[in-house]
Residue frames relative to the residue before (quaternion, step in Angstrom):
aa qw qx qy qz dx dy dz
X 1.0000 0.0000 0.0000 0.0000 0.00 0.00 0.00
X 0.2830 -0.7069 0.6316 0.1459 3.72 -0.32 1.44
X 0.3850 -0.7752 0.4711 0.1703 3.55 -1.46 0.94
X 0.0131 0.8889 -0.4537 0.0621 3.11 -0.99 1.07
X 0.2533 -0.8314 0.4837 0.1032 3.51 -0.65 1.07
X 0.1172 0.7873 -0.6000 0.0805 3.32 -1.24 1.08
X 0.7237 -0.4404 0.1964 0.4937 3.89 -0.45 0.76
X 0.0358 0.7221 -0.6765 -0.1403 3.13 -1.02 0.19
X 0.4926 -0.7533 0.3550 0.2526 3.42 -1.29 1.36
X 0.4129 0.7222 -0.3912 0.3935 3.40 0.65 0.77
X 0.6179 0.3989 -0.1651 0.6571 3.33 1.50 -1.04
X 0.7768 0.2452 -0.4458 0.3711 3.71 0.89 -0.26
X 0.4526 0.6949 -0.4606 0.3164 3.69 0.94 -0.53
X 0.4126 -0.5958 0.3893 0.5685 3.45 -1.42 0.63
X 0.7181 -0.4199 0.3998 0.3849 3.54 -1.37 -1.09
X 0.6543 0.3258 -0.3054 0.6103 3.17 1.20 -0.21
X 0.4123 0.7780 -0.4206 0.2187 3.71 0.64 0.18
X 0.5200 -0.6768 0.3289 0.4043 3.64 0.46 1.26
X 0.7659 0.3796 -0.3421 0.3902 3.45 0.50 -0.83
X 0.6015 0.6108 -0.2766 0.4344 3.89 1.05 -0.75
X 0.6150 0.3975 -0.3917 0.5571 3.73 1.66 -0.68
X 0.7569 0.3753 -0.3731 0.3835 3.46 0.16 -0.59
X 0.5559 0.5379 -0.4436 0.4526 3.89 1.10 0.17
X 0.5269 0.5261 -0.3987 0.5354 3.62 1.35 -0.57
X 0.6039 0.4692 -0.4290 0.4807 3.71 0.47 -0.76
X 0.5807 0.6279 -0.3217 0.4062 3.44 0.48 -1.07
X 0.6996 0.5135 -0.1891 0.4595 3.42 0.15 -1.56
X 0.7498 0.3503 -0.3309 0.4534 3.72 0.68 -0.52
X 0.5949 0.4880 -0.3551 0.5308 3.80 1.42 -0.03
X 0.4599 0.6014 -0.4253 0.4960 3.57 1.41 -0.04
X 0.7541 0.3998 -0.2955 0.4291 3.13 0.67 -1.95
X 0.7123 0.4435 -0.4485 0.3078 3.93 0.48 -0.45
X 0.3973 0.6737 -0.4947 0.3788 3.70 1.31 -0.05
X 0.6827 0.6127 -0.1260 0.3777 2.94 0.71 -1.83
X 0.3141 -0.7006 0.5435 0.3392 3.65 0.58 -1.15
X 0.2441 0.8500 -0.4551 0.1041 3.66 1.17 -0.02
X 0.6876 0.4802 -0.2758 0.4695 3.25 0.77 -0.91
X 0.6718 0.4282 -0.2888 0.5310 3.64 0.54 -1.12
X 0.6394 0.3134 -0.5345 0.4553 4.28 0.40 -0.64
X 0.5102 0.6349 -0.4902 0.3103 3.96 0.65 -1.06
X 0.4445 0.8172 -0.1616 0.3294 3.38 0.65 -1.56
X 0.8852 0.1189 -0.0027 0.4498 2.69 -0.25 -1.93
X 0.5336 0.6079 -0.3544 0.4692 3.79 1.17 -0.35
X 0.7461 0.3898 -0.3487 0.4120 3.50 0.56 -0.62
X 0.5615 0.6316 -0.4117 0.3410 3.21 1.58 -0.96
X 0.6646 0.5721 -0.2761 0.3933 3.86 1.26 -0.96
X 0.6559 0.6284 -0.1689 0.3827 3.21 1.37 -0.92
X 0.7974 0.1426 0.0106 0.5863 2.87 1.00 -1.03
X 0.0170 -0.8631 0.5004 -0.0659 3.42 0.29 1.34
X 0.5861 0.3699 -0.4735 0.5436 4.22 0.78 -0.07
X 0.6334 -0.6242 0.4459 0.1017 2.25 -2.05 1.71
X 0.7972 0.1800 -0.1732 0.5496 3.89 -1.58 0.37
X 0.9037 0.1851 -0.1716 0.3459 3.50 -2.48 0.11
X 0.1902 0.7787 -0.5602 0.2087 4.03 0.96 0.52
X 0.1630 -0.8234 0.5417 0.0445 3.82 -0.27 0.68
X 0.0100 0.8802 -0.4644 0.0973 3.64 -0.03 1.39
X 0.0166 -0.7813 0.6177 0.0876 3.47 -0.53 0.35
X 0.2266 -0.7694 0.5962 -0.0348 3.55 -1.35 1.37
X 0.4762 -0.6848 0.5430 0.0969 3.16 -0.78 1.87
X 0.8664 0.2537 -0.0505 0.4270 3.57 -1.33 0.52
X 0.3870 0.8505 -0.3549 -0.0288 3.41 1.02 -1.19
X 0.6433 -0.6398 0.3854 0.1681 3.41 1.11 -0.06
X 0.3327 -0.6165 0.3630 0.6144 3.33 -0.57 -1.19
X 0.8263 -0.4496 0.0908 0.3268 3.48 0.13 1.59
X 0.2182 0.8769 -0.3726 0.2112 3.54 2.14 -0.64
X 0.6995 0.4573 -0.2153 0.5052 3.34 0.32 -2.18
X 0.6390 0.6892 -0.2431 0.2401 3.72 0.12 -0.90
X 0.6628 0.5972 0.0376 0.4502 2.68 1.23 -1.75
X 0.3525 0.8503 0.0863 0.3812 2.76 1.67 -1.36
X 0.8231 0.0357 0.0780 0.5614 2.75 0.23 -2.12
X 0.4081 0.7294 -0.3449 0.4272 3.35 1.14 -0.39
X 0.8348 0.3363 -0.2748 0.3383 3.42 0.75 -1.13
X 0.4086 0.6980 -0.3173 0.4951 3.11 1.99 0.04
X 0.5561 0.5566 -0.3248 0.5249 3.40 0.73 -1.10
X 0.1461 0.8232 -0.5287 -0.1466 3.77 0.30 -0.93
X 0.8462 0.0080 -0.1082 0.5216 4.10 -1.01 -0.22
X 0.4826 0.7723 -0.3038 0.2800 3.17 0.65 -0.74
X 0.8298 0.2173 0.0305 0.5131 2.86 1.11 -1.52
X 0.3282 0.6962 -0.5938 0.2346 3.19 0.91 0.36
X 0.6308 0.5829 -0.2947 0.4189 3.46 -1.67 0.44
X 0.5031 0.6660 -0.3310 0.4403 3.74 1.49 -0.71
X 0.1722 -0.7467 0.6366 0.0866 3.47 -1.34 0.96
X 0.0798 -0.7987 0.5963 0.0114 3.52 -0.09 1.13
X 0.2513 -0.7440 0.6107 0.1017 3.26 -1.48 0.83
X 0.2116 0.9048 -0.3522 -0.1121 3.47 -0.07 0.74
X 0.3115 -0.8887 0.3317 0.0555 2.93 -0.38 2.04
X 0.0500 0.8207 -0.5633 0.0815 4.16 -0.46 0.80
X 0.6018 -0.5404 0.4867 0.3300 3.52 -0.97 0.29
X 0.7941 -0.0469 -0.1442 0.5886 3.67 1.39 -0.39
X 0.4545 -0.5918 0.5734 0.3383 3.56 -0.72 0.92
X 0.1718 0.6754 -0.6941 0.1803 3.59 -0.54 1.47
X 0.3060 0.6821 -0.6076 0.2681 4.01 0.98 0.57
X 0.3768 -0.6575 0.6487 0.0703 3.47 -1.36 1.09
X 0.7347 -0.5014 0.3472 0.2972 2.74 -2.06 1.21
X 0.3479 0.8356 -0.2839 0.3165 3.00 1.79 -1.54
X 0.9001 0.3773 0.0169 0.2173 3.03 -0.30 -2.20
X 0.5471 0.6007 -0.2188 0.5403 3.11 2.08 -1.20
X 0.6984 0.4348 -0.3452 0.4517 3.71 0.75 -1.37
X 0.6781 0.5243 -0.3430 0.3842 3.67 0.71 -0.68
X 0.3086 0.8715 -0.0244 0.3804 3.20 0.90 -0.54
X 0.7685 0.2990 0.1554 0.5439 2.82 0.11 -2.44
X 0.6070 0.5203 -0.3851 0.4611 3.44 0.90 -1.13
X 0.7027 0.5724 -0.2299 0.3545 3.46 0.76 -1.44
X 0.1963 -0.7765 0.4615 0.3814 3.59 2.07 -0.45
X 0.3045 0.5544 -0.6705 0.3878 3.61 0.42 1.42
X 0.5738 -0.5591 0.5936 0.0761 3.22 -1.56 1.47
X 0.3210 0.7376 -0.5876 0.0876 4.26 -0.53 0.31
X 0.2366 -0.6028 0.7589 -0.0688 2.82 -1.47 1.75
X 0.2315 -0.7004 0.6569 0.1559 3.97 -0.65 1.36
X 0.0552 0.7420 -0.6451 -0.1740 3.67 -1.52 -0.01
X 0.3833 -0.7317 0.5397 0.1624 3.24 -1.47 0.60
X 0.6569 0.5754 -0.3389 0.3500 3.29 -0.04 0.55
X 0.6430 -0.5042 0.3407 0.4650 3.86 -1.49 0.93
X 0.6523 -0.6001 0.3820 0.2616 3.11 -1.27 1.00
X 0.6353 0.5574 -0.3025 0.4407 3.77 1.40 -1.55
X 0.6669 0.6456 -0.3229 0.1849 3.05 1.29 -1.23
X 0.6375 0.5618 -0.0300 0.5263 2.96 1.49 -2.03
X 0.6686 0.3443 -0.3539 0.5561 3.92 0.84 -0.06
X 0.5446 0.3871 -0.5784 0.4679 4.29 1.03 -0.19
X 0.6410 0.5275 -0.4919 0.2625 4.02 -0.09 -0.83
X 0.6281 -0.5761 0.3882 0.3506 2.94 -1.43 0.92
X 0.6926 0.6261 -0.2632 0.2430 3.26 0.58 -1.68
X 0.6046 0.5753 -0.4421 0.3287 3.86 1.13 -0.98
X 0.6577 -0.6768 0.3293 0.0321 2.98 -1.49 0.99
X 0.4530 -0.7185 0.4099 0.3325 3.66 -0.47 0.78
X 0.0951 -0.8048 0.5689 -0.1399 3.34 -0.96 0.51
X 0.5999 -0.6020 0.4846 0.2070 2.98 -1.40 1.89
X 0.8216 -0.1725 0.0774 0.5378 4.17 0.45 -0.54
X 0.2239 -0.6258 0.7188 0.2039 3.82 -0.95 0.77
X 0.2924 -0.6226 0.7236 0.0573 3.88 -1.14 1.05
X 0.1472 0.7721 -0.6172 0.0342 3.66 -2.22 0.08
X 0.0114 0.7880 -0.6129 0.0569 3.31 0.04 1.14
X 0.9341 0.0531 -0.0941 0.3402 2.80 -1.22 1.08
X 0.3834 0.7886 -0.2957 0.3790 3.69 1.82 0.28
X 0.7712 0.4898 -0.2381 0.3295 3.49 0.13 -1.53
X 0.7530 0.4278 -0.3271 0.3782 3.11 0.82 -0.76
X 0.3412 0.7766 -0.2934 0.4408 3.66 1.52 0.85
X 0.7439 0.2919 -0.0076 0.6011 2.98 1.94 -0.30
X 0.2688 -0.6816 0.5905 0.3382 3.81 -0.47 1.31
X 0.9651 -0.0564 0.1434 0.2117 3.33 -2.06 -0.46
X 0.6849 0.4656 -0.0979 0.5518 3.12 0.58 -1.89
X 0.6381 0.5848 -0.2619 0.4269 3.48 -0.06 -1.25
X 0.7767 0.4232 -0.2323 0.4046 3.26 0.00 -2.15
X 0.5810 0.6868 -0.2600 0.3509 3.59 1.06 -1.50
X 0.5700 0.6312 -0.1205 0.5121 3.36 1.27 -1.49
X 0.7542 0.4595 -0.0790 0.4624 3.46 0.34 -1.18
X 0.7034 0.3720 -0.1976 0.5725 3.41 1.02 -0.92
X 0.5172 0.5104 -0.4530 0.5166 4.03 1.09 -0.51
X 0.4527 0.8100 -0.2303 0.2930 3.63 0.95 -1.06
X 0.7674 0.1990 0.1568 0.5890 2.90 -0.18 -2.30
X 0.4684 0.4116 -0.5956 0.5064 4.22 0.93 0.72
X 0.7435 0.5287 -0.3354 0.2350 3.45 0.47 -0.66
X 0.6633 0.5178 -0.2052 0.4998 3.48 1.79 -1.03
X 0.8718 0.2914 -0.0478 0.3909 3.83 1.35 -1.26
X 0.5257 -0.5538 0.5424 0.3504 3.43 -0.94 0.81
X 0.8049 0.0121 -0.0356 0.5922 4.07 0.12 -0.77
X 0.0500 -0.7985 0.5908 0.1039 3.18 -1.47 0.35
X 0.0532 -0.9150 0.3975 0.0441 3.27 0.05 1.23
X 0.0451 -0.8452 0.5316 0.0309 3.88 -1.02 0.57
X 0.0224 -0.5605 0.8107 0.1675 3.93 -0.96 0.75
X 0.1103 0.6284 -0.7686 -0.0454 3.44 -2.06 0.67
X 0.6492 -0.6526 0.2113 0.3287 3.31 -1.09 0.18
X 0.3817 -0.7757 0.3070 0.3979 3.71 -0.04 0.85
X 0.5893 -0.5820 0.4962 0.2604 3.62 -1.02 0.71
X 0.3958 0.6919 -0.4983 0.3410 4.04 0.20 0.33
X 0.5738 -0.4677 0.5694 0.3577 3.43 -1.68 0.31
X 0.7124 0.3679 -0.4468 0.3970 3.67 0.21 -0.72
X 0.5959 0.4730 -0.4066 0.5058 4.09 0.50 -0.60
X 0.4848 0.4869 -0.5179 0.5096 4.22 0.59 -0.33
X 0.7973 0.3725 -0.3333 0.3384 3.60 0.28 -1.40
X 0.5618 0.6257 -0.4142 0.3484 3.71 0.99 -0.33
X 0.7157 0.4384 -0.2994 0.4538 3.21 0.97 -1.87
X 0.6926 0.3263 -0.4860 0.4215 4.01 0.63 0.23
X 0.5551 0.5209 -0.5002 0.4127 3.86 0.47 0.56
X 0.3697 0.7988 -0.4212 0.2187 3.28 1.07 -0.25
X 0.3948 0.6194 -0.3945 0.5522 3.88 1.62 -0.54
X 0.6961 0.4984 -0.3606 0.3700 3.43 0.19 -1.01
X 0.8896 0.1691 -0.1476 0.3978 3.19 0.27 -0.76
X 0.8251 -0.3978 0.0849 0.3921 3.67 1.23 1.29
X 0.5755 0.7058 -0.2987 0.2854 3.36 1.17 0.04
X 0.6354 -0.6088 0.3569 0.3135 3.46 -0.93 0.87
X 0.5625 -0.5965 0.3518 0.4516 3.16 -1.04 0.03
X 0.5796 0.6132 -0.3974 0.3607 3.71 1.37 -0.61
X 0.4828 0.5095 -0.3491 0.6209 3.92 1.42 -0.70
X 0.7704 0.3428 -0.3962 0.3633 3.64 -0.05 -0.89
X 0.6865 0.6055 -0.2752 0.2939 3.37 0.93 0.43
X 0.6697 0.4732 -0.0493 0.5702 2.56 1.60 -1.39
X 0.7089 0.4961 -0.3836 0.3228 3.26 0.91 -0.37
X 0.5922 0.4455 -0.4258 0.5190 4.41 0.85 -0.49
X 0.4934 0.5667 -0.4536 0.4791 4.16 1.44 -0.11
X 0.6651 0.4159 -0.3641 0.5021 3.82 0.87 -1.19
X 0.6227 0.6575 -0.2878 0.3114 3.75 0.58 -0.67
X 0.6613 0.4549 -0.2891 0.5217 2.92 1.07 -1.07
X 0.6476 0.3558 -0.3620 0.5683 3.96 0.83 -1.57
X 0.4978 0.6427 -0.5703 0.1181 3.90 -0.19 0.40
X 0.7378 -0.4384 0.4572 0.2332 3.56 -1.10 -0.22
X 0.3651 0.7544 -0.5452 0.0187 3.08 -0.77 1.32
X 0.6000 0.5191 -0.2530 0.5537 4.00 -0.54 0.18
X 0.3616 -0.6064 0.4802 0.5205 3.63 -0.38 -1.16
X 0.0325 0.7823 -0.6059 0.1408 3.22 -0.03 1.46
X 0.7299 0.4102 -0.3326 0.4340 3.40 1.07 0.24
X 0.4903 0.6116 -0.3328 0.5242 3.37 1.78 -0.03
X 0.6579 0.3310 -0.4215 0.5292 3.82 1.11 -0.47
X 0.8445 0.3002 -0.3737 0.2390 3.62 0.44 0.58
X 0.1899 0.7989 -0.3624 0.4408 2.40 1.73 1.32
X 0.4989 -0.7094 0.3388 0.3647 3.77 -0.15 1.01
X 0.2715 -0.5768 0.6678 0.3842 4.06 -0.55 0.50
X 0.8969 0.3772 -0.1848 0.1382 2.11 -2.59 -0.48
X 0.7364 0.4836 -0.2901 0.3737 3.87 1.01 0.52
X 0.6603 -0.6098 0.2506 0.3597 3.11 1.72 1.11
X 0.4703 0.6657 -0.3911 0.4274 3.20 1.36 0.72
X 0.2867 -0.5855 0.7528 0.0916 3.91 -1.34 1.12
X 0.0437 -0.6942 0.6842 -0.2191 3.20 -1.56 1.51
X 0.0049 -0.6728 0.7397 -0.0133 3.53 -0.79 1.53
X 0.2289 -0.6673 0.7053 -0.0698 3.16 -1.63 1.02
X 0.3932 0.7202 -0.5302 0.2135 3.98 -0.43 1.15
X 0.5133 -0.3523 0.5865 0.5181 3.29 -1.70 -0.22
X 0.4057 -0.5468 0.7319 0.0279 3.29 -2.07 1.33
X 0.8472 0.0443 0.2507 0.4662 3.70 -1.10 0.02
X 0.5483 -0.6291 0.3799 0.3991 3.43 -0.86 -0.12
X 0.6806 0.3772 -0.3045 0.5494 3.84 0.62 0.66
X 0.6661 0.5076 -0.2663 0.4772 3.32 0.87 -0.90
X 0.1330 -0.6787 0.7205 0.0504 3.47 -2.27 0.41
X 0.2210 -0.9236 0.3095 0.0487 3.02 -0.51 1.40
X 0.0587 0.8498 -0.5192 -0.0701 3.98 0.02 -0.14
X 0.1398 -0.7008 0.6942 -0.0863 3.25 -0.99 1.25
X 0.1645 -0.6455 0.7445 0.0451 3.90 -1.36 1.10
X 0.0063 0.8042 -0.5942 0.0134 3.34 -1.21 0.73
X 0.2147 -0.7117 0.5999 0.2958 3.73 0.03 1.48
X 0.1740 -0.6768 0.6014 0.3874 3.68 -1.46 0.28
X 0.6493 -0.5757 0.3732 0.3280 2.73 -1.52 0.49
C-alpha cells in the first residue's frame, strides 16, 4: 500500500463545530483501542530516565486529553514536568489544565503552526518532543523539515502514528461499531493510508548527529518511532 495524503475533515472543520467536538472525543476511544497512551508511556519512560524538572513539548496536542492520559501513567515519578502544548489552536481545557496540575505538571498551551514555531530561533530545548497521531499529517518534504527541526531543539523524540497495513484499513472501517461520528468515520482509513510503515521515518531522520532510532509496529494498530540523542 503506497502512501498517500489527503485532507482530513477534522483539520478543516471549525473547532467548535459540533461534529469536530465529538470526533475529538472519539479520537481518545481510538487512542485506547490502539494502546497509544500506554506505548507513549512507556517510550518516554526509557528516554527520559533523570528524575524531576523533564521539559517536554507535545506536537499537535489537541486539547491536551491524550497527554493527560499519559501523564497519569507516568505517575510520581514525574511530577515537576513542564509540558509545552503546541497546536494550531489553543483548544486545551480547564479540564485538562486542573488535571494536570494535580499531577504537579507545569503547562504552557501554544497556538501556532507547528513548522512555524520549530523555524524561530527563540523555541526552546527540550528533554523529548512527543506526537500522537501527527506525522502522518505531512507528505515527505515537509515531514523531513520538521524532523531536521525538532533534532536540533530535543534530546528524544518520540512518535505513535498509525501503521500503514491491511489489518488497520479493516479497523478504521469498523469504527461505526464502536460509536463514532461520521467525521472520524472518515478521517480515519485517510490517516491509515498517510501512516507509517518499515522505517520510513528513520530515512528522514537527519544522519550524522549521534542519534539511536527504533522504528516498529506499536500495539496492534500503531507504528512507533523513537530518536535517541546519545549521550
Amino acid at each position: 500500500m503506497e502512501r498517500c495524503i489527503k485532507p482530513e475533515l477534522l483539520d478543516e472543520l471549525p473547532w467548535d463545530d459540533p461534529g469536530a467536538v465529538q470526533s475529538r472525543k472519539d479520537l481518545l476511544r481510538v487512542n485506547a483501542w490502539m494502546g497509544n497512551a500506554g506505548i507513549m508511556a512507556r517510550a518516554l519512560r526509557s528516554a527520559c530516565p533523570r528524575p524531576k524538572g523533564r521539559r517536554l513539548v507535545d506536537l499537535g496536542a489537541g486539547d491536551g486529553r491524550f497527554l493527560w492520559r499519559v501523564a497519569r501513567r507516568l505517575g510520581p515519578d514525574w511530577q515537576g514536568t513542564n509540558v509545552v502544548l503546541l497546536d494550531r489552536r489553543n483548544i486545551v481545557s480547564p479540564e485538562t489544565r486542573q488535571g494536570l496540575a494535580v499531577l504537579d505538571w507545569s503547562v504552557t498551551p501554544v497556538e501556532a503552526e507547528v513548522l512555524d514555531w520549530l523555524r524561530q530561533p527563540a523555541a526552546p530545548a527540550c528533554d523529548a518532543m512527543v506526537g500522537n497521531l501527527f506525522l502522518h499529517h505531512f507528505p515527505a518534504v515537509q515531514l523531513a523539515e520538521l524532523l531536521r527541526a525538532a533534532a536540533g531543539m530535543a534530546r528524544a523524540f518520540i512518535a505513535v502514528e498509525p501503521r500503514r497495513s491491511a489489518r488497520s484499513l479493516l479497523f478504521s472501517r469498523l469504527l461505526p461499531l464502536i460509536g463514532c461520528n461520521q467525521v472520524t468515520q472518515h478521517d480515519a482509513p485517510i490517516s491509515v493510508r498517510a501512516g507509517f510503515a518499515g522505517q520510513e521515518i528513520s530515512q528522514l531522520w537527519p544522519t550524522g548527529q549521534g542519534w539511536t532510532l527504533q522504528e516498529r509496529p506499536a500495539g496492534c494498530f500503531g507504528h512507533l518511532f523513537v530518536a535517541l540523542r546519545r549521550e
